[in-house]
DOVEXTOR-888708 format. One line per 5 residues: for each residue x, y, z of C-alpha. Coordinates in Angstrom, 3 decimals, always signed. Layout:
residues N
X,Y,Z ~ ... $
END
This chain:
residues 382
+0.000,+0.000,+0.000 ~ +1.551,+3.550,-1.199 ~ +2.143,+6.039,+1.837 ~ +0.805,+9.189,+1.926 ~ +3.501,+11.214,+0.457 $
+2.760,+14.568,+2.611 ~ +3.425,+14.328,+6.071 ~ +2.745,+16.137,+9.187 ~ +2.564,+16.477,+12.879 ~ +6.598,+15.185,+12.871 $
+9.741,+16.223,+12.699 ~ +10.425,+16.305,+9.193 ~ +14.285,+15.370,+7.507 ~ +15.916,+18.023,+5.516 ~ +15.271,+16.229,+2.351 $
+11.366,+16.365,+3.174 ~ +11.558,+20.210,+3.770 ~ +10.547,+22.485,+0.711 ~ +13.217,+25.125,-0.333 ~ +15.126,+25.657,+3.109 $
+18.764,+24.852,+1.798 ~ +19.808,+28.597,+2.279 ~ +18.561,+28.608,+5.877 ~ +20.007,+25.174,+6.556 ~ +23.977,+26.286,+5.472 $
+23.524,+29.721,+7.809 ~ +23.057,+26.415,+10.468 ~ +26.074,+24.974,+9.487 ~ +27.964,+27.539,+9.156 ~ +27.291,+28.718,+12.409 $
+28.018,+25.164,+14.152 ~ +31.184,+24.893,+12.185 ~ +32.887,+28.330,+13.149 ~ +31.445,+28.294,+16.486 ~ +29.266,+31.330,+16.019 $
+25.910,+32.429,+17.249 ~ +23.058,+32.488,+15.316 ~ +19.218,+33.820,+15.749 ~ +16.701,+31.474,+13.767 ~ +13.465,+33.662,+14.141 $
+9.812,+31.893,+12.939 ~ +6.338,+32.003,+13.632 ~ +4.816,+28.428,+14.782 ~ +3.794,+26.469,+11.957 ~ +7.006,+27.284,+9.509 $
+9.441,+24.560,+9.837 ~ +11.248,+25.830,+12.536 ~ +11.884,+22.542,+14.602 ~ +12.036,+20.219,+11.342 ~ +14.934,+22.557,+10.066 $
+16.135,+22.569,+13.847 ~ +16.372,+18.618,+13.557 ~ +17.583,+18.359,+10.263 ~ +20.482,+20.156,+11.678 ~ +21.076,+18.259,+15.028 $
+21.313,+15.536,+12.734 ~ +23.655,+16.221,+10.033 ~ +25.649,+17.890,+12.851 ~ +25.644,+14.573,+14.894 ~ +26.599,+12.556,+11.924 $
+30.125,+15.042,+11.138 ~ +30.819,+13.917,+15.134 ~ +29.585,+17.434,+16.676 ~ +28.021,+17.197,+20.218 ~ +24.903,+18.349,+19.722 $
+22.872,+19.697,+22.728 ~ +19.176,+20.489,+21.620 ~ +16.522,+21.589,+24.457 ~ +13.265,+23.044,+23.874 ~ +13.182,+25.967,+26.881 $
+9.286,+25.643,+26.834 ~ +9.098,+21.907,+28.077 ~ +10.405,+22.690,+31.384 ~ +9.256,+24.300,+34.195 ~ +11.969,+25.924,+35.977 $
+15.827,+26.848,+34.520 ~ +17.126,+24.236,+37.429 ~ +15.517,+21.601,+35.172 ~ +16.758,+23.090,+31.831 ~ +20.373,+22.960,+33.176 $
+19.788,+19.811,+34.441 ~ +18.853,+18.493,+30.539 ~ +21.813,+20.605,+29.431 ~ +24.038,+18.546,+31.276 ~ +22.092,+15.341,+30.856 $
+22.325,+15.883,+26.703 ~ +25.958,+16.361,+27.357 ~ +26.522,+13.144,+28.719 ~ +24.121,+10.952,+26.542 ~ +26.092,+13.062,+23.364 $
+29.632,+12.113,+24.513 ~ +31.363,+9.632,+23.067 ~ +33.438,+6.904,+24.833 ~ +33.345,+4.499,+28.367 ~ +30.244,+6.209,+30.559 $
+32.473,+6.147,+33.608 ~ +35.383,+8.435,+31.818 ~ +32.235,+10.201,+30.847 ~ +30.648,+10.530,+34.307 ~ +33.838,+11.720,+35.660 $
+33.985,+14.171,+32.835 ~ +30.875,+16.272,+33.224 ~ +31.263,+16.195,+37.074 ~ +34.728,+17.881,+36.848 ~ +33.564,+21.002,+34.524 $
+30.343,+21.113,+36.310 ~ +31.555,+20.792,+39.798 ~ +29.842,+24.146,+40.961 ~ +26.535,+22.471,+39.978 ~ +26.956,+19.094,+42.147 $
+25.631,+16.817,+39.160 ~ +24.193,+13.483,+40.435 ~ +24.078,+10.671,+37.808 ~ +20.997,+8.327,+37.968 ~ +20.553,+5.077,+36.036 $
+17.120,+5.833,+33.929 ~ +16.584,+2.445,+32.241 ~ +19.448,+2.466,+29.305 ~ +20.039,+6.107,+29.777 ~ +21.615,+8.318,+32.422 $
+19.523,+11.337,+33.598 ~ +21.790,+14.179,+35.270 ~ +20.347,+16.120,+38.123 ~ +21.586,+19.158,+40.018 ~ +22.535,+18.923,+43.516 $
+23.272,+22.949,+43.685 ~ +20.443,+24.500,+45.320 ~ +18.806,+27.689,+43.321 ~ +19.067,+30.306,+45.961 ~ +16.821,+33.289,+45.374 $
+17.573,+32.892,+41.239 ~ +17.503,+30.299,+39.218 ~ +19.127,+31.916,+36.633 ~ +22.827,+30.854,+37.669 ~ +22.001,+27.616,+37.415 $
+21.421,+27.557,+34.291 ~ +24.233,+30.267,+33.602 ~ +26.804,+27.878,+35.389 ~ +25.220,+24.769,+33.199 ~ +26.448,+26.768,+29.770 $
+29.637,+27.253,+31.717 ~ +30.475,+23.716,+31.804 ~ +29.630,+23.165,+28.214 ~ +32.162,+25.465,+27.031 ~ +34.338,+23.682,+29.799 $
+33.599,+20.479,+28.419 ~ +34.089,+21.899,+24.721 ~ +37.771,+23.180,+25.712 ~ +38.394,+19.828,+27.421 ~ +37.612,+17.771,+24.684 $
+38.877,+19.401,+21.634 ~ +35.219,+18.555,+20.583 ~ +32.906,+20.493,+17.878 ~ +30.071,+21.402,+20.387 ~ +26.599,+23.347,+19.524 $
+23.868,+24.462,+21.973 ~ +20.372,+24.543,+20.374 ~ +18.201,+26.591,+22.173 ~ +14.460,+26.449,+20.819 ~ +12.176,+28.884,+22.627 $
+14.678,+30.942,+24.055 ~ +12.206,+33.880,+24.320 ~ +10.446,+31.649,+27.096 ~ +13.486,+32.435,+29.159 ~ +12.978,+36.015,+29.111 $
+9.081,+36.048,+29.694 ~ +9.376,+34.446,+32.593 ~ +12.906,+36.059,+33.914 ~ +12.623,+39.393,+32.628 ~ +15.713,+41.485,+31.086 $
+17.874,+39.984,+33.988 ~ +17.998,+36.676,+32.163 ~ +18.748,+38.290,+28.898 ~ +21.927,+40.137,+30.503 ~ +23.086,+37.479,+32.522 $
+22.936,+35.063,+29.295 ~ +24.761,+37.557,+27.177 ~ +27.673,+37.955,+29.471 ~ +28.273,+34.362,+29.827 ~ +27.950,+33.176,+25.670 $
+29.491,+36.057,+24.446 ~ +32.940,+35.006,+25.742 ~ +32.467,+31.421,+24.705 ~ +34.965,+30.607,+21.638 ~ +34.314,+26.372,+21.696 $
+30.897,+26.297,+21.586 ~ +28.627,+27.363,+18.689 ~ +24.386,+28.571,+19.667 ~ +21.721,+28.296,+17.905 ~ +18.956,+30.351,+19.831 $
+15.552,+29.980,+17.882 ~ +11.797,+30.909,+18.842 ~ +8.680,+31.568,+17.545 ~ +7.845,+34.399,+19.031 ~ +8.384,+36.929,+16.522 $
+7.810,+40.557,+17.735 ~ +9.809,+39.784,+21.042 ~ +13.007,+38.150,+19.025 ~ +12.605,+40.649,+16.593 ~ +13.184,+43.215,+19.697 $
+16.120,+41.595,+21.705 ~ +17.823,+41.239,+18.840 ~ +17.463,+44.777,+16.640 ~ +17.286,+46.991,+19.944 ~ +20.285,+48.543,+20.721 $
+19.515,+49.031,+24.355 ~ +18.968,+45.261,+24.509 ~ +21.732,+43.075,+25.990 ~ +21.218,+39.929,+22.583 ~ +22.080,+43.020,+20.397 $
+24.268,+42.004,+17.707 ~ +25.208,+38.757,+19.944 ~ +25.064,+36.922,+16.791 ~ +22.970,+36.914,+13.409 ~ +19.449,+36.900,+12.682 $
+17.985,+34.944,+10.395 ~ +14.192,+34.842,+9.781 ~ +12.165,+31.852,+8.576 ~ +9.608,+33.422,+6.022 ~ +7.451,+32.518,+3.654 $
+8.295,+29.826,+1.014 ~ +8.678,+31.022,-1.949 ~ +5.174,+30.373,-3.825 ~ +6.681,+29.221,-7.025 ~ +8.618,+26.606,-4.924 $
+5.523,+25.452,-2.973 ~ +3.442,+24.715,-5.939 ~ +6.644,+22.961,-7.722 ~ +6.765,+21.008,-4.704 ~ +2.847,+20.033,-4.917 $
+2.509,+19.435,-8.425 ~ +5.570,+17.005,-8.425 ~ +4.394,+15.052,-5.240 ~ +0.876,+14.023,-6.809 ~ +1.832,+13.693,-9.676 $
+4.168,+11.024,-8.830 ~ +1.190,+9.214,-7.189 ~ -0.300,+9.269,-10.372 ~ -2.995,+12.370,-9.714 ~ -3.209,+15.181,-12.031 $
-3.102,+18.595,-10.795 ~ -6.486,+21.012,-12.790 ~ -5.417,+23.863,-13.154 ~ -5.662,+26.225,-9.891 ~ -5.792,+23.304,-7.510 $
-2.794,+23.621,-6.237 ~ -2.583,+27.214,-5.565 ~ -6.392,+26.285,-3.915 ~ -4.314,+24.468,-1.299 ~ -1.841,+27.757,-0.573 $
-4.881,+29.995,-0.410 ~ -6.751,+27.916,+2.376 ~ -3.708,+27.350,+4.022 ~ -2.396,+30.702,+3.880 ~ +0.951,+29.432,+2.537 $
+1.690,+28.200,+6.269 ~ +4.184,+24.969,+6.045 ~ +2.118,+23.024,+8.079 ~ -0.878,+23.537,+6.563 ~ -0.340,+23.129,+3.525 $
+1.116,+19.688,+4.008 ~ -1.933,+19.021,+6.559 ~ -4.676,+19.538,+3.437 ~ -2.443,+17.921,+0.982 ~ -2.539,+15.156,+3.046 $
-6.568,+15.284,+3.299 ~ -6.695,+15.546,-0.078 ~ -4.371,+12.949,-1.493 ~ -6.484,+10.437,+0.882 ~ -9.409,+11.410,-0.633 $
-8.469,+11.214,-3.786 ~ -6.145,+7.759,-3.573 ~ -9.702,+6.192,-1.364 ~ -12.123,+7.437,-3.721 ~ -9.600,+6.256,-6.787 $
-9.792,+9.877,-8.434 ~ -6.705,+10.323,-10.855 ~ -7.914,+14.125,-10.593 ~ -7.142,+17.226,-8.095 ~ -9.534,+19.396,-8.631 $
-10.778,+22.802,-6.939 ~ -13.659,+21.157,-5.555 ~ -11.649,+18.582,-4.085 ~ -9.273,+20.411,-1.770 ~ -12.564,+22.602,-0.767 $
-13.922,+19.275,+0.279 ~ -10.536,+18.080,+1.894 ~ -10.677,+21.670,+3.846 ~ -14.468,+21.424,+5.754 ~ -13.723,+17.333,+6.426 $
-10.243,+19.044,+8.172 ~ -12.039,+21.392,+9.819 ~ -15.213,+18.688,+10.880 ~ -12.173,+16.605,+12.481 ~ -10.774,+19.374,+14.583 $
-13.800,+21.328,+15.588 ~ -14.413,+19.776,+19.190 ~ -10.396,+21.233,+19.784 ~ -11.488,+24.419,+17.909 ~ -14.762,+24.830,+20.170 $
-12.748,+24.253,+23.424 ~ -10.425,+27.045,+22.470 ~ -13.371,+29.282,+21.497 ~ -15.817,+29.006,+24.515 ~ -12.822,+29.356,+26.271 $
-12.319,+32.719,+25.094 ~ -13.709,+36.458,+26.763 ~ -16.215,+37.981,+24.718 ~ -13.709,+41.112,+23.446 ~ -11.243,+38.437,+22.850 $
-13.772,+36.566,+20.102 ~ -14.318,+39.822,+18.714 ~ -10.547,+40.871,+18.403 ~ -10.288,+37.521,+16.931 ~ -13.404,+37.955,+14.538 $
-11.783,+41.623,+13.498 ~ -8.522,+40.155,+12.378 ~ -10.565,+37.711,+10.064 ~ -12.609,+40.299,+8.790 ~ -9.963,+43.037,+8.132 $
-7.580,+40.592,+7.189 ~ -5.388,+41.663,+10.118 ~ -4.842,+45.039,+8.478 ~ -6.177,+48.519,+10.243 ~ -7.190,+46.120,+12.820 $
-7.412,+49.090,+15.437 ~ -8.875,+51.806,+13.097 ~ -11.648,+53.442,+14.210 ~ -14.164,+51.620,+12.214 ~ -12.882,+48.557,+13.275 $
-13.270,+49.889,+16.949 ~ -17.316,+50.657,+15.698 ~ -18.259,+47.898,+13.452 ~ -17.049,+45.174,+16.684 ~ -18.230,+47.599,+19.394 $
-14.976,+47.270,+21.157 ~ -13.208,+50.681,+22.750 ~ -9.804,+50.838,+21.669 ~ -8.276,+49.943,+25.005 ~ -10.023,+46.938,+25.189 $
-9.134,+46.048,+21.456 ~ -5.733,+46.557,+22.582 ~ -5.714,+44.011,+25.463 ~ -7.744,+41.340,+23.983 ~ -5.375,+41.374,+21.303 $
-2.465,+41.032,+23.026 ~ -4.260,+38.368,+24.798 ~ -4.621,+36.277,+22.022 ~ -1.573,+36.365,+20.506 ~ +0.340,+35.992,+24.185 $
-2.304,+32.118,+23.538 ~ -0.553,+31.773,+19.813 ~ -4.000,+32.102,+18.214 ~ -2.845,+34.996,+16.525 ~ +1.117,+36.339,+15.414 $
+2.342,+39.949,+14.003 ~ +3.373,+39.617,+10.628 ~ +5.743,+42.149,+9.577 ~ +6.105,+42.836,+5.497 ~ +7.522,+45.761,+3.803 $
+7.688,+48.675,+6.469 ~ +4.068,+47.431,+7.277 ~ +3.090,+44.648,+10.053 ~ -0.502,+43.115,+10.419 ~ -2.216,+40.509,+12.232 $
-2.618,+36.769,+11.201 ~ -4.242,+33.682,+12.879 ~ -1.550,+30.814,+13.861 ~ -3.848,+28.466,+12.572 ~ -5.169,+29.351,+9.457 $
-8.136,+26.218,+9.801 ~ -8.964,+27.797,+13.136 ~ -10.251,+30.996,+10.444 ~ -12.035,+28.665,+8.108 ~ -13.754,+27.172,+11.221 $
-14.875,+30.455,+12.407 ~ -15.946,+31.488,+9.430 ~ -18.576,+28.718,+9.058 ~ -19.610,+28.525,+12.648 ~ -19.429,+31.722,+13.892 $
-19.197,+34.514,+11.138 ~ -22.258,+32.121,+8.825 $
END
């Protein structure tokens, strides 16, 4: 039985990724010269399939690769306690040697080893004090330690990194800058998806990540590239692409990575169950409302969940588009004062139902989810 050739809801391999080779060698490039580097995307883009595809190729060359997701974990003792426990699984060589290792460059941090099934889980015996922040400052300490020690190629990647200074404030940001910035054996990687904030700690001058390292932002694919990419996948499954099919898929999905493999996916099942040799426009609109069917107990949840100026800040960025989303008529036509507007706004996007998009001088308001839209549309907005 033939796979579904578009895939989602996983990491994807570099080879599976549609037109990110330029952002890939920045990656590279960075790990190899043991620079810093700022890999800024909304949710949805690729972000942690590019971020995996690099791990591994970096991995296979014999790099230590140390990849933590700042989000998963609830305090900074615990993220330095994964730093140092994806030190020692990524080391090379007799566990003991290795065990005596990480204990000598993290000394300050008291790491105690403990057998988790196959693996070896690292926890801190330091305790946190008032901040938890030199924990976690002493933790990138010993990687560049360990990096000097071993004559190793060693790369920190740091997804989420803006999590850090949500909950830690500009203290976190200074106290991280003054410890990477003199590290010369270890490359970062810092990468999040929150946009605006990135965007800020990176371009501000007053900001202690200011010129730290270099930005680069995960955009848009290139549409010509996308619909390459969709015509040549079902078409090697034998289905014919009518004419504006294909770029009926990018216009539902908003040309969001994701998405766009999500509905291809809907609609090369429908079309390989029903045995259709066709795409047609009326086919991915079909794919589309049985996606949206599927999800719409999730999508209900979010909605009921939701304060009434915050469903109407979300129903104004559908109907304007996102653009002059707190002009006056907006403000009149949704009976929301601008204030209000304002905060239910930032509400929503501080939930990740809705990002800033910013495009030629010019910045306007999208959904995260563009499904989440076509839901509303149909149950809310008739």
């Amino acid at each position: 039985m033939e796979k579904n050739p578009f895939e989602y809801g996983r990491e994807l391999g570099l080879s599976e990724l549609v037109d990110r080779e330029a952002e890939m060698r920045d990656i590279e490039a960075t790990i190899r010269n043991r620079s810093k580097l700022f890999l800024i995307g909304p949710r949805r883009y690729g972000k942690t399939s590019l971020l995996s595809a690099a791990h591994e190729a970096a991995r296979k060359h014999g790099t230590v690769v140390i990849r933590l997701d700042a989000e998963k974990y609830e305090s900074l003792d615990l993220l330095a306690a994964a730093m140092l426990t994806a030190a020692t699984r990524a080391l090379q060589g007799p566990l003991e040697k290795t065990i005596g290792l990480i204990r000598d460059v993290a000394s300050r941090l008291r790491p105690e080893f403990v057998a988790d099934g196959e693996n070896i889980v690292v926890r801190i015996g330091a305790l946190p004090g008032k901040s938890e922040l030199p924990l976690l400052t002493e933790a990138l300490e010993a990687v560049e330690r360990l990096a000097e020690r071993t004559e190793k190629q060693v790369v920190v990647i740091l997804d989420e990194v803006q999590q850090i200074v949500v909950e830690h404030g500009i203290t976190a940001e200074r106290q991280l800058r003054s410890v990477v910035q003199t590290h010369r054996h270890v490359g970062y990687i810092f990468a999040g998806s929150d946009t605006r904030l990135l965007t800020a700690m990176t371009q501000d001058a007053d900001r202690p990540f200011y010129r730290l390292g270099t930005r680069v932002y995960l955009g848009p694919l290139p549409r010509r590239a996308f619909l390459d990419f969709l015509h040549r996948t079902f078409e090697s499954s034998g289905i014919e692409v009518e004419q504006g099919a294909a770029e009926r898929i990018l216009e539902l999905a908003k040309e969001v990575p994701y998405n766009v493999q999500r509905l291809a996916h809907e609609v090369w099942e429908i079309a390989r169950s029903g045995g259709l040799g066709r795409l047609t426009v009326e086919l991915v609109d079909d794919a589309l409302h049985r996606v949206v069917l599927r999800d719409d107990a999730a999508y209900t949840q979010i909605w009921t969940g939701l304060t009434s100026n915050q469903k109407k800040a979300l129903k104004a960025v559908i109907m304007t588009d996102g653009t002059d989303l707190f002009s006056a008529e907006t403000q009149r036509k949704f009976k929301v004062p601008s204030s209000s507007l304002h905060r239910s706004v930032e509400a929503i996007e501080a939930a990740h139902l809705v990002r800033v998009e910013a495009s030629g001088g010019e910045t306007r308001h999208r959904l995260v989810d563009p499904f989440f839209g076509a839901w509303l549309r149909v149950s809310q907005l008739g």
